[in-house]
C-alpha positions in Angstrom: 121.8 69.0 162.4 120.3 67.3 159.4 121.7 69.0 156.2 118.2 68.6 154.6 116.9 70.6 157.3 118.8 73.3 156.7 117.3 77.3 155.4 118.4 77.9 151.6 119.8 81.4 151.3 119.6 83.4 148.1 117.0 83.5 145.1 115.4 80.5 144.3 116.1 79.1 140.7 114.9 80.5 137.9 113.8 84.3 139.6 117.2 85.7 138.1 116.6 89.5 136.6 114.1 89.0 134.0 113.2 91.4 131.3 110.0 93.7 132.1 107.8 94.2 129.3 108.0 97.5 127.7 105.9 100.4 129.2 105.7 101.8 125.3 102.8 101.3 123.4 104.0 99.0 120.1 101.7 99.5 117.2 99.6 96.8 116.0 99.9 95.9 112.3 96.5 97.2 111.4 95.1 100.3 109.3 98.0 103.0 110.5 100.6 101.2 108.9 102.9 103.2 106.6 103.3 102.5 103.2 106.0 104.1 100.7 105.8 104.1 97.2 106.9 105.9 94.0 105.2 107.7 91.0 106.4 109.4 88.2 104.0 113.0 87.1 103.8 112.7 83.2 104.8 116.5 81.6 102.3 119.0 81.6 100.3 117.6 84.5 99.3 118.9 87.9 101.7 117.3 90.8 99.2 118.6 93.8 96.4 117.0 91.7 98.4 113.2 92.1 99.0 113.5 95.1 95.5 114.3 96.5 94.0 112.0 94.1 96.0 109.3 95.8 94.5 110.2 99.1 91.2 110.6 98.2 91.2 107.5 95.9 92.3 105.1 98.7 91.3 107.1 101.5 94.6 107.6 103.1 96.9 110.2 104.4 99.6 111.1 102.5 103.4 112.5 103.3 105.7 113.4 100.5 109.3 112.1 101.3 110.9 113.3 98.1 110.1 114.8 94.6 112.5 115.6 91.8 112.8 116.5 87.8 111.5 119.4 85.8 109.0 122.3 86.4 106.9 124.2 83.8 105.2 126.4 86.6 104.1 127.0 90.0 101.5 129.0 92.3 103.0 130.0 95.4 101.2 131.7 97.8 102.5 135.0 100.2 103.1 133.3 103.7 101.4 136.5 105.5 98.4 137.2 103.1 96.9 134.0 101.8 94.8 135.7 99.2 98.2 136.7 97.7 99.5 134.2 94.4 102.2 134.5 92.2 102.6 132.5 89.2 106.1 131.8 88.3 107.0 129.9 84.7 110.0 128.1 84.1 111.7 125.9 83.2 113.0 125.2 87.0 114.7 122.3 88.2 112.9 120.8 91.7 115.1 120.3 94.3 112.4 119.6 97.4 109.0 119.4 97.9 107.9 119.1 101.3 104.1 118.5 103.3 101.5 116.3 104.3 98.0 115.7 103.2 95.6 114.6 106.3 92.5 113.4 104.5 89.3 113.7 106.9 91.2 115.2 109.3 89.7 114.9 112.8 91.8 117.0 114.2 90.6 120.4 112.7 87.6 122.5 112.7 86.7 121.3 109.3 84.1 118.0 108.6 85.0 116.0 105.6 88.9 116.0 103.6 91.1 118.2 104.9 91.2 121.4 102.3 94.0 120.9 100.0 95.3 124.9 101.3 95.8 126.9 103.3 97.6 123.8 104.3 101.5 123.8 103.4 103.1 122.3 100.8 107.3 123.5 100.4 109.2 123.6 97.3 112.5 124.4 97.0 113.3 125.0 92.9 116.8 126.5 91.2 116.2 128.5 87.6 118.5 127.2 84.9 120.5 130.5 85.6 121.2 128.9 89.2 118.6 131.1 91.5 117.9 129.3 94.1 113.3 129.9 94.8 111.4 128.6 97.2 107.8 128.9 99.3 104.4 127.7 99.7 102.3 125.9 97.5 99.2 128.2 96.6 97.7 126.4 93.7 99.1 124.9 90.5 102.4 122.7 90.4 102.8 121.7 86.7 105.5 119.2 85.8 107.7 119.8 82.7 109.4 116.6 82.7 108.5 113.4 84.0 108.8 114.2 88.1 109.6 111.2 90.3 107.6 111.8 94.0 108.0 109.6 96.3 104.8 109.6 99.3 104.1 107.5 102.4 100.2 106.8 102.9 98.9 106.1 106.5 95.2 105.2 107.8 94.1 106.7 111.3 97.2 108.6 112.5 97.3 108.9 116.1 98.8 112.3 117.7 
């Protein structure tokens, strides 16, 4: 018997286990793309008012990932009866603000920008006496001292 001539066993070279491509969808680099930055609130000024300025200036969505300094006063809202607003004065010391901002929001019933409420906005805020406050944003968030936020701002987010 010829050697030549002779049936190769096993895989041929080269077809070892190769990786499969990934059946997850990876994001393109385009519009939806995060970016996080930093602003400070100058006293006396209105912190919802930056932040949906931001989104309506550049047309972008807007997450806040942190906030902290001073307080001179805030609207919150009663979670069960929106037309409900208390207006409590400070001084208070932020300890977390929490929400999103979706600006022309597809995804609700309205046309145009989202409204600014009855969507939710969460702060968390401590009296100088140590009480411990918190609730939902239902108007007014005035900074007594400069306030650091940090946001994120996305284009066309996709649920």
């Amino acid at each position: 018997m010829d050697p030549s001539a002779k049936k190769a066993r096993g895989r041929p070279p080269g077809s070892k286990n190769k990786a499969s491509p990934s059946s997850l969808p990876m994001p393109k680099p385009d519009e939806s793309s995060m970016k996080v930055f930093n602003f400070t609130v100058p006293p006396n000024r209105d912190i919802m008012e930056f932040i949906f300025d931001i989104a309506h200036k550049d047309n972008v969505n807007v997450t806040i990932l942190s906030a902290s300094g001073k307080i001179n006063s805030v609207i919150l809202r009663n979670s069960t009866d929106d037309t409900t607003q208390i207006m409590m004065h400070g001084p208070f010391t932020l300890l977390s603000l929490s929400g999103s901002y979706l600006y022309n929001n597809h995804n609700t019933l309205h046309s145009g920008p989202t409204p600014p409420f009855p969507l939710s906005f969460g702060i968390n805020i401590s009296t100088s006496h140590g009480e411990l406050l918190g609730g939902v944003i239902g108007g007014s968030l005035i900074s007594g001292e400069d306030v650091s936020v940090t946001v994120s701002t996305f284009k066309n987010p996709r649920f």
